[in-house]
N, C-alpha and C positions, 0 to 999 in steps of 0.2 A: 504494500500500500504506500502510496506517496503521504508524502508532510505535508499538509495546510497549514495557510496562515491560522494565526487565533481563531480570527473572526471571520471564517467560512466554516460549510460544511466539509464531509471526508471526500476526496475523490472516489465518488461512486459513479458508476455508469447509470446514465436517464435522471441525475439527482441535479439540480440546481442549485448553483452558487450564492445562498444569499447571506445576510447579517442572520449572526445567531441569535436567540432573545437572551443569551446570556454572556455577561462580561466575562465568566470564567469557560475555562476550556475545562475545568476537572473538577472536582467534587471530594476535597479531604476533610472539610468541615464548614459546618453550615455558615461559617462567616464569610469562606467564602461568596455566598450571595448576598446582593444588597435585599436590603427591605423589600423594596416591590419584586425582586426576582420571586422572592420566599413567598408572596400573597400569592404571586400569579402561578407558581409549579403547585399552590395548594388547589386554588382555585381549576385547575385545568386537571389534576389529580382525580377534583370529584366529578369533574365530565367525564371524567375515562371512567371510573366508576360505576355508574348512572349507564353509561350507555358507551363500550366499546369499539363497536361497529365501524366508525367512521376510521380507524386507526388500525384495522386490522391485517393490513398489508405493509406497514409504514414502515419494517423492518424486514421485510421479502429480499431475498439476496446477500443478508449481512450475520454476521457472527459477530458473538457477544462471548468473551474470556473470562473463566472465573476462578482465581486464584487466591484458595484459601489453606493459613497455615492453622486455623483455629477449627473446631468441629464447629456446623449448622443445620440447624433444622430448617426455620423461616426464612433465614438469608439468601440460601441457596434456595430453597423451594419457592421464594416468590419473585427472584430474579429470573429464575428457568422459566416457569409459567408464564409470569408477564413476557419476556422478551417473546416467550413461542406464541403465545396468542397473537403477538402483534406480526406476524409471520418472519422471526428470523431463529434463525439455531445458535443453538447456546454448548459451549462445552467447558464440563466442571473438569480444574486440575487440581489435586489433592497434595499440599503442600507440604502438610503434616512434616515427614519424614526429609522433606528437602528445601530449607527455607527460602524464601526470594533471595536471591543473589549469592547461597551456599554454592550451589554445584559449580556456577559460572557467574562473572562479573554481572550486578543487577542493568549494566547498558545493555550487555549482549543480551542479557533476555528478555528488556523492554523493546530494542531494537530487533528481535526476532519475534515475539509476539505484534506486535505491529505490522508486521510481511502476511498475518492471517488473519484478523481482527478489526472491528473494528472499533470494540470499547474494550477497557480492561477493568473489571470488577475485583477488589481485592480484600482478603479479611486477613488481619496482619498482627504479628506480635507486638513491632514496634511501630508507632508512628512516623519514625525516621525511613521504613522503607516505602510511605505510602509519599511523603515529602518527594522521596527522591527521584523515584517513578514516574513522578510529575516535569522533572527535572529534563528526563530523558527521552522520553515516551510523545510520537507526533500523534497518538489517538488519547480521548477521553479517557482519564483512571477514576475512578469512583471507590472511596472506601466505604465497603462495607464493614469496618468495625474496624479500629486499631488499638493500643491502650490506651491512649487520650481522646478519641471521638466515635462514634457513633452516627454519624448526620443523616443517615437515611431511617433510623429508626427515630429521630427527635421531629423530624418530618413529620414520618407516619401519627404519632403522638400531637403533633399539632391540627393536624387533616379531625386525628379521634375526635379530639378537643370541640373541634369548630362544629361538627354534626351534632355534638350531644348539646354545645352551650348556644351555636349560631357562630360562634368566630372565637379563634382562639385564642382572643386577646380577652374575654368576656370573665373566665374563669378562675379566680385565684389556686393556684396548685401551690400542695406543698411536696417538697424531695424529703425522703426521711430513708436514711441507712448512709450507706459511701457515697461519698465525693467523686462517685468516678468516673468512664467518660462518656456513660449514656448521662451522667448529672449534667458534664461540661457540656456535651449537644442540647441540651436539654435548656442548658441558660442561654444559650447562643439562641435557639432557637424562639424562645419566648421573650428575648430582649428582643428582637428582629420581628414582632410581629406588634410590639405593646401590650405587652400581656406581665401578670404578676404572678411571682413565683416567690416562694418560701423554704430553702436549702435548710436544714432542719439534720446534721452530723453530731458526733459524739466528735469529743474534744481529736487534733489531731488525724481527723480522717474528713477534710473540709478538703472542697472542689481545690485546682489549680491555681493559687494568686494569680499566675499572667495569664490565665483564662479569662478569672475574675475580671481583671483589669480593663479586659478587650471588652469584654460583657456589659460594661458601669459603662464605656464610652461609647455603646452603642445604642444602652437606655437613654443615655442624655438627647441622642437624637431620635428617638419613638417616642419617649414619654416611660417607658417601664420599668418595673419594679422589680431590682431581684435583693434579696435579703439574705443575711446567713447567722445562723443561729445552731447553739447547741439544744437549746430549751423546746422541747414536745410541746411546752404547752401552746406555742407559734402553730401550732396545726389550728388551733380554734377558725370556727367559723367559715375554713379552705371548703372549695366547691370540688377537690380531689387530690387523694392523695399517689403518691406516686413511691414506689420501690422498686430494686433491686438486688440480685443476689449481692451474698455480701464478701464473697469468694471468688475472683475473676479466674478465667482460666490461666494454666500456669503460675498462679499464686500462690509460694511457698508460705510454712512458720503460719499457716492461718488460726490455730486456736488463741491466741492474744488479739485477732482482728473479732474474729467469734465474739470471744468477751466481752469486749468493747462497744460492739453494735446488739447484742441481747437486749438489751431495754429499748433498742429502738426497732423492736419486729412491731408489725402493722396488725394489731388486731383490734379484735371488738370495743375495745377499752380505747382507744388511739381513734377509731373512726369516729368513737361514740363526740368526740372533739372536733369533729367538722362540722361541715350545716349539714343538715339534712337531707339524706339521697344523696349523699357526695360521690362521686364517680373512686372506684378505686383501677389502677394503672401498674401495670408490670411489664418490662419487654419481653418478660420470658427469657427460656427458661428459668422456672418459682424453684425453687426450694422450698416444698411447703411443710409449718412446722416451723422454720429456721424467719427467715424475714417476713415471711407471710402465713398467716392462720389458715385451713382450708375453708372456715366459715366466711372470709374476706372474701378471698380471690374465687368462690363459687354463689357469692349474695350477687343476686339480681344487678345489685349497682355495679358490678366488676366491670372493667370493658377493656380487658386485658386481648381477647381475641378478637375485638373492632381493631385493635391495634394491630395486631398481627396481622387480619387481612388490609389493614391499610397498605402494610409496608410495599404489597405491589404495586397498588396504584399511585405513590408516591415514588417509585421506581419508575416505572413506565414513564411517566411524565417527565422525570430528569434526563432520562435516555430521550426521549423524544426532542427535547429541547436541546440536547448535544447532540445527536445524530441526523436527526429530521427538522432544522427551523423550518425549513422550507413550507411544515406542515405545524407550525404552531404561531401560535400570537401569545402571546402572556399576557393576559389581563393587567395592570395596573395598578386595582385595587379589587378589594375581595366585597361582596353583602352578603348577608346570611342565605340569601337564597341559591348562592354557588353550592352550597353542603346541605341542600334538602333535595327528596326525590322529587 
């Protein structure tokens, strides 16, 4: 495959050269995109949603790379799915046992996945190989999970958000367990849209400072509110709360993390502290028992699986907008009626 500039599409045969809707060429965390990028991939998420049909060929001819050093359930299934729906083929490589850039320098292999591909989907140890990727790489990388971000699942979590409240600036959430980097997508994403959030860690296991930092200075320009606190009782009055396993994969020495986040598992007693009917949120996979009760994450209010099926259709739509502008507009701003049927 040839190199494009930024701001065209990939050289495909019968595909039109036009402006992308997106200032970025790649997808390592949600700050990547500006404000109205974020409203309009949500908004055009729930057309795809709603009604697929018109997009169902939009990726006819093209392959989609998915190189994961982490296990996946969702990731992988709703990358594979979405991309095939939309008619293009997907081939998963299992990374496990041979990390990005172990066997061979990570150019040669950006530089060689690029001659067959045309996005490269990645779920990664460190966030320094999904950086670098970027570095080297003339197609679209998109991470699907590193250990600092998350951005395709903080997405999908703002799509959930916007259906159940109308926008997912509407809803006070609160983050209660680790600081870690579905929290950091998490701030990114809700400072990016105006929305207010309540980080809610035991001493010592609190988000990123130079996340933080990036996040405060991107509230000044929305308007929203992110907080961080050790204190439970900061959940009062939240319209949903939010958790996470509290053991990342490859995470050594965890029974001292264990200890430390125990009072902060999400149950009936912690909910009973929100408003009322408050949405509870998980990205999966729960560890239930351990951060979550089974009574939480299976009460009516749960909407831990809205979220999981979000994650394709907030996929789809970021690959459409890197692969396909030709075939998108990005709204500009979102109303409540983008996220109803």
């Amino acid at each position: 495959m040839t190199a494009t500039a930024p701001t065209t599409t990939p050289a495909h045969p019968g595909f039109s050269t036009v402006q992308t809707p997106l200032a970025t060429r790649h997808l390592t965390r949600v700050h990547d995109l500006a404000q109205h990028e974020v409203q309009g991939l949500l908004a055009l998420a729930s057309r795809i949603k709603r009604d697929p049909s018109a997009w169902s060929t939009a990726f006819q001819g093209m392959a989609l790379a998915l190189a994961f050093e982490k296990p996946s359930l969702r990731t992988r299934a709703s990358f594979e799915v979405g991309f095939q729906l939309m008619g293009g083929s997907v081939v998963f490589m299992d990374q496990r046992d041979s990390p990005i850039g172990q066997r061979e320098s990570l150019n040669d292999w950006a530089r060689s996945m690029e001659r067959w591909f045309d996005a490269l989907v990645v779920r990664t140890m460190s966030h320094t190989t999904v950086q670098a990727l970027t570095a080297c790489s003339s197609i679209p990388v998109v991470n699907a999970l590193s250990d600092l971000h998350h951005p395709c699942q903080a997405m999908a979590d703002l799509l959930t958000l916007a259906e159940r409240f109308g926008s997912p600036a509407t809803p006070h959430v609160a983050w209660v367990g680790d600081g870690n980097n579905v929290c950091h997508s998490l701030m990114e994403g809700i400072a990016s849209v105006g929305g207010r959030l309540t980080v809610i860690t035991p001493a010592g296991f609190a988000p990123s400072a130079e996340i933080v930092r990036a996040v405060q200075a991107r509230c000044m320009r929305t308007g929203a509110s992110i907080r961080l606190t050790h204190d439970l009782d900061a959940a009062k009055g939240v319209n949903a709360i939010y958790t996470d396993t509290w053991i990342s994969m490859g995470e050594t020495d965890a029974e001292p993390k264990r200890a430390a986040l125990r009072p902060y598992q999400v149950n009936a007693e912690l909910m009973a502290k929100a408003a009322p009917g408050a949405a509870f949120m998980h990205c999966l996979p729960a560890h239930r028992g351990e951060e979550v009760t089974n009574d939480v994450i299976d009460a009516p209010t749960s909407i831990v699986f809205d979220q999981a099926e979000n994650r394709m259709h907030v996929q789809c739509a970021l690959l459409l907008a890197l692969l396909r502008p030709d075939l998108v507009e990005l709204p500009t701003t979102f109303v409540a009626s983008d996220f109803t049927s």
